[in-house]
Structure formats: C-alpha cells, structure tokens
C-alpha positions as MATLAB code, in Angstrom:
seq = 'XXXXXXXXXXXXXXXXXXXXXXXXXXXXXXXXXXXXXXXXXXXXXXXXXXXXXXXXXXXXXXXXXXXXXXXXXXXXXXXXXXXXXXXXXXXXXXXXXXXXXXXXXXXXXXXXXXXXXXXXXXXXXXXXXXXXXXXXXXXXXXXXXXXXXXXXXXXXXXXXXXXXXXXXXXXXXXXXXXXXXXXXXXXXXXXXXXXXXXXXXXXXXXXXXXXXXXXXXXXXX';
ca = [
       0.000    0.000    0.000;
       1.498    3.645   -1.328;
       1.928    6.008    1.234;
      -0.543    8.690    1.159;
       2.382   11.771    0.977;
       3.764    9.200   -1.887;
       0.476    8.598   -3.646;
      -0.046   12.528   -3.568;
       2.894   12.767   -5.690;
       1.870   10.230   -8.081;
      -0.991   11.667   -8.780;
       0.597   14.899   -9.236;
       2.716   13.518  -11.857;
      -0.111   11.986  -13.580;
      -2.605   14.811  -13.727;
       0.519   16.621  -14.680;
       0.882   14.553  -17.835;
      -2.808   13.597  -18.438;
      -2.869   17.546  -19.485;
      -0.453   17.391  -21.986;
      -1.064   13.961  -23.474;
      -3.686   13.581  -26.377;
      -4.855   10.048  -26.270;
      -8.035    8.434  -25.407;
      -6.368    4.784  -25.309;
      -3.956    6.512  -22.388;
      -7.426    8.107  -20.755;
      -8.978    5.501  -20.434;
      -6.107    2.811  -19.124;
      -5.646    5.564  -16.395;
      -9.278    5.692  -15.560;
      -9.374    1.567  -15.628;
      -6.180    1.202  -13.221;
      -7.810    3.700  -10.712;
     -10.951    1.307  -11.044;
      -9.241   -1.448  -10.174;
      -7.436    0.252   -7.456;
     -10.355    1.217   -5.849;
     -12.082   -1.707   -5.934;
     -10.116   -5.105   -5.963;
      -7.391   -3.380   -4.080;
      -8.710   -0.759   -1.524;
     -13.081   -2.364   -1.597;
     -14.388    1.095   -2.049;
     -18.066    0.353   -1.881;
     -19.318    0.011   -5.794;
     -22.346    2.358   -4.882;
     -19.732    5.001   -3.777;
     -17.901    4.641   -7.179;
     -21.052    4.444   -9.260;
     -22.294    7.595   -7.752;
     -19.551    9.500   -8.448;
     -19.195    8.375  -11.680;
     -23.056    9.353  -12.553;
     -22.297   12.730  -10.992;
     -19.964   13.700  -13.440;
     -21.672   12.367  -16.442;
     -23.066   15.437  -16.994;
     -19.984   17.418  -17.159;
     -18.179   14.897  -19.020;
     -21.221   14.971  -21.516;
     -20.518   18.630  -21.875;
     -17.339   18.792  -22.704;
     -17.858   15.754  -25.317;
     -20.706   17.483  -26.817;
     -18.832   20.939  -26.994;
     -15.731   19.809  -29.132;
     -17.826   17.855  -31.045;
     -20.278   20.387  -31.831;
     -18.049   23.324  -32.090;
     -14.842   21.804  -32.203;
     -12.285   23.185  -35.895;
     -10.608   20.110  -36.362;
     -10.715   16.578  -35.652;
     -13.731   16.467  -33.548;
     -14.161   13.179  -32.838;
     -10.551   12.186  -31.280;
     -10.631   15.689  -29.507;
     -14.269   14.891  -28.109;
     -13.465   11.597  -26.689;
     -10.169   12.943  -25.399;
     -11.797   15.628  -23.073;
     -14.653   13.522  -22.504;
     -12.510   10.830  -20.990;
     -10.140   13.209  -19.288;
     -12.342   14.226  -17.330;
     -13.222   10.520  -15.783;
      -9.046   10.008  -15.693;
      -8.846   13.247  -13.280;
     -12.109   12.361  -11.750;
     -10.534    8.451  -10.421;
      -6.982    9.573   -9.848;
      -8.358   12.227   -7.324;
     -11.020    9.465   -6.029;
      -7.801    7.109   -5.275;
      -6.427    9.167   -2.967;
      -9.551   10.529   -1.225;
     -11.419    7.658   -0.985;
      -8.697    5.602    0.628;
      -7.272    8.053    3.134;
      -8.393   10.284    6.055;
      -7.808   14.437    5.485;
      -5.561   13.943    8.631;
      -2.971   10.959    7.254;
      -2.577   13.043    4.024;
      -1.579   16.235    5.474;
       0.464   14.528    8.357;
       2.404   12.346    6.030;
       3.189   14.838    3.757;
       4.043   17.118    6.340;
       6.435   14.748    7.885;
       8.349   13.339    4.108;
       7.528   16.094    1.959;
       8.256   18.567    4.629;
       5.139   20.539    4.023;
       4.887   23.585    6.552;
       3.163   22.951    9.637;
       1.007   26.047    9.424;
      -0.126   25.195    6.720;
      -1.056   21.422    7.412;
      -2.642   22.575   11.085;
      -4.593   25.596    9.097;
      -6.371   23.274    6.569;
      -6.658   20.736    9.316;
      -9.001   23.558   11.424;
     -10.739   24.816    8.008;
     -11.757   20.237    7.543;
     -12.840   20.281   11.100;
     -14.901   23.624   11.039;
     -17.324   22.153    7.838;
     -19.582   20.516   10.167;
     -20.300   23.359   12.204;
     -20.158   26.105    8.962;
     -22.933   23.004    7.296;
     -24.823   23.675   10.802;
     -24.171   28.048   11.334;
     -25.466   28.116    7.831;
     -29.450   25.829    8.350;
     -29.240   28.068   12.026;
     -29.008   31.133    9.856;
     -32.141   30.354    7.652;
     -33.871   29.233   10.362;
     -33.476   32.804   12.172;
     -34.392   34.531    8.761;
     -37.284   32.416    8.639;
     -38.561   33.232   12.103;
     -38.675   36.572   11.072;
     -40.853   36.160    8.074;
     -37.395   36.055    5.445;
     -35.837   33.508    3.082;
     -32.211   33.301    2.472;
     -31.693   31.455   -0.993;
     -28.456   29.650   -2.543;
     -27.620   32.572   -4.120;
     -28.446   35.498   -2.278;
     -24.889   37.113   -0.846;
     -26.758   38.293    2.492;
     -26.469   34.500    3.414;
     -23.029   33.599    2.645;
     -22.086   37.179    4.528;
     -23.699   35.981    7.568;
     -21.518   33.103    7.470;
     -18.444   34.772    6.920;
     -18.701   37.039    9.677;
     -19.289   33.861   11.642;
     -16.203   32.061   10.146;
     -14.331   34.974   10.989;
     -15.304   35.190   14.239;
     -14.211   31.146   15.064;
     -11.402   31.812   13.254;
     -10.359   34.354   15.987;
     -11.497   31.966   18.770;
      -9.406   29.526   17.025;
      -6.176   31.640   17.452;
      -6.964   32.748   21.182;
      -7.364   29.035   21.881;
      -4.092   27.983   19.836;
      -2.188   30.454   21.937;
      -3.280   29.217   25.215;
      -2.087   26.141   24.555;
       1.356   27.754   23.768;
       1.371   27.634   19.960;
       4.385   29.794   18.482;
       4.090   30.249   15.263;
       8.334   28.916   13.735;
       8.745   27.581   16.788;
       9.147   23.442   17.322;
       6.048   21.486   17.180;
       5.461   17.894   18.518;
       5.865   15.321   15.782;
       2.595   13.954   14.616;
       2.691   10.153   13.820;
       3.118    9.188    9.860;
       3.010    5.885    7.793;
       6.346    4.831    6.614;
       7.648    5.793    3.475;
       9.992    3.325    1.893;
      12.701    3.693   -1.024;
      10.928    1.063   -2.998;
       7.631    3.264   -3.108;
       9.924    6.289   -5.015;
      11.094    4.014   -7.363;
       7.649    2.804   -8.447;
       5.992    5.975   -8.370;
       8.899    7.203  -10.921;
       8.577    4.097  -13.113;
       5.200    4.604  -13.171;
       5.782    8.349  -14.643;
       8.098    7.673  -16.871;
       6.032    4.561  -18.347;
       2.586    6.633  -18.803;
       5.008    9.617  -20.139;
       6.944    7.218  -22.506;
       3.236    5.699  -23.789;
       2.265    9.385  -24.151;
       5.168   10.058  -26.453;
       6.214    7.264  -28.528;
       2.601    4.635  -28.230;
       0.907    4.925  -31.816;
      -2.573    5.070  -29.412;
      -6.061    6.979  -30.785;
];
C-alpha cells in the first residue's frame, strides 16, 4: 500500500501529464487502473464509485458534446479525449480521497515532503470547522425564517452571515491555539506518519516515466 504523501505525488505527476497527453487509449487505461485500485485493491463500496461516476456524467457529456459540436478540427478524437479526461482526473483524485483520512494526508506529507506545519494545522481547522459552517449556515435560515425572510443559494446576504461567523471562530481559534502555547516557527510535537519506503519512489517514478513514454512514442487513438 502507497503512502498517502507518496500517492499525492503520483498523482501529481499523472494529472501533470494527463494535461499534456492527447490520447483516449492513455485516458482511459488511467481511468481503468484507478478502477481497479479502488475496488479489488482498496473495496471502495461500488455504490460510492457508481455515484460518483453518474455525478460527473453530466460534465463529461458537456465537454464531449462541446468539441464535437463546435470543435475546428478533428472532432471526434478531440471529443473523446476531453470527454474521458475528465473521468481520468475524476478516479486519480477518487484514489487518494477515498482511501485516506484528510488527517494521514496532510500529516504524512508534512512529515516526508516537509510541508509547513502552518499550513497542514490551518487546513486541518478549516476540515474540522465544515460541520459546524454546514450547521451556522441551516441556524441562519432558520433565524431569517422566524422573522418572516428567506435566504436562498444565491443570495450574498447569506453567505455574509456566514463569513462574519467564520471569521469570528477563526479568531477563537487563534486565542485558543495560543493558550495552549502555539508559536508560530517555533518546534512542534511530531505527529505520527506511515512509513515511506525507497521502494515506493522508485515505483511511483517508473510509473511516470512509463505513462510519459506511452504518451510520447505509443501509436494510441
């Protein structure tokens, strides 16, 4: 099993070159492996997967039907290739946050990728908060409602509401973070991490290089 910090990288590297590599054959062996991955390898519930995948038919839909219809050249090929792209992007992401936790990403690439610990600790407090942001926001209707008015989606008197609130835990946040005797740049204690073994670099560069060298020199459609 990759490490998460190592399978972040890999699939880096591959959305990196899915965007540069024309080829539906290539698209679709991506999307298959991630499939695969998730399924025989990690048992990702199949209702989780199909969901997802119905989701984004729409979208992939769209951007089939918009080079095809409005595509210059080669409308087909270029149809299929976004089209498919987008299910490629759609299971590499999938891979990685279907099969770990917010918390052993950030903490394992904090501890081998050396990613800064204000950073990991901020996004960690910004995960934690959605619950309570999911329940400010059905308090804040609510409130409007007992007073005979209805926030909508897409009114901006809402979403203000809620960023006044936001701003106001994010304050609490810091008072609390000092009182525990955070310093920001100053030595933190060492959260726990998955190991990360030589072997896993090695086969997350082979794996590069082999989609990159299919990408370049494979006669695929």
């Amino acid at each position: 099993m990759l490490n998460p910090a190592g399978l972040t990288l890999l699939i880096i590297g591959l959305g990196l070159e899915l965007a540069f590599i024309k080829s539906v054959s290539l698209n679709c062996l991506l999307a298959g492996c991630c499939l695969l991955y998730l399924l025989c390898y990690r048992r990702v519930k199949l209702t989780t997967i199909a969901l997802l995948l119905l989701v984004t038919f729409p979208l992939a839909l769209g951007s089939w039907w918009s080079f095809l219809a409005f595509g210059r050249t080669d409308n087909w090929h270029n149809a299929w290739i976004y089209g498919s792209r987008i299910y490629a992007y759609l299971l590499l992401g999938a891979s990685l946050t279907l099969t770990n936790s917010v918390e052993d990403i950030l903490f394992n690439l904090h501890v081998h990728l050396k990613l800064p610990a204000t950073f990991v600790y901020g996004l960690l407090a910004a995960f934690n908060l959605l619950t309570s942001i999911k329940n400010q926001f059905a308090t804040i209707r609510y409130s409007a409602q007992i007073r005979g008015r209805n926030y909508h989606l897409w009114q901006p008197g809402l979403y203000l509401r809620i960023i006044l609130v936001a701003l106001k835990w994010s304050a609490d946040l810091a008072q609390a973070m000092t009182a525990q005797g955070f310093s920001e740049g100053y030595p933190r204690t060492r959260p726990s991490a998955k190991p990360f073994p030589k072997w896993q670099f090695y086969f997350i560069g082979l794996c590069l290089i082999s989609y990159a060298w299919g990408g370049i020199n494979g006669s695929w459609w």
